[in-house]
Steps between C-alpha positions, in 0.01 A plus 500: 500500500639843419511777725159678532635861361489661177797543259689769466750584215864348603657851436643757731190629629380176635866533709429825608119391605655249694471480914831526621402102670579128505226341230428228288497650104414325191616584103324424304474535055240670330215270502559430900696212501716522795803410437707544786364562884749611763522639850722821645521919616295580172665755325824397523304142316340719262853700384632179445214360329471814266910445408496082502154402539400148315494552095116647409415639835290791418307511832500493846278441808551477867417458882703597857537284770678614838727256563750262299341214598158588412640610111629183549199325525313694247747430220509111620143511459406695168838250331302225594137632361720624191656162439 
């Protein structure tokens, strides 16, 4: 299962939109495949994602968490609903 958000473009807006918090993002292409879901402080994710991101990520989507262990747990979760 994806996360429940809405895309956003995978540009440098969507980093600067970006909580300065752990959380659990997903890239995906543009017809909402994801194609890569990941945990860490957002923006500094989303910088590297704009620079390296997976080959036809166009968009982006994402949720906070608090703690490592909970982004943990989300990621564990959504890999297995995505697999």
């Amino acid at each position: 299962m994806p996360l429940r958000k809405r895309w956003r473009a995978l540009d440098r807006s969507a980093v600067g939109a970006a909580p300065d918090r752990l959380g659990v993002y997903e890239l995906g292409d543009d017809d909402g495949t994801v194609l890569e879901l990941e945990w860490g402080v957002l923006p500094d994710e989303l910088k590297d994602a704009v620079s390296y991101g997976p080959r036809g990520a166009t968009q982006v989507r994402w949720e906070t968490v608090q703690t490592r262990a909970q982004a943990e747990e989300l990621a564990a979760e959504h890999r297995e609903r995505l697999d």
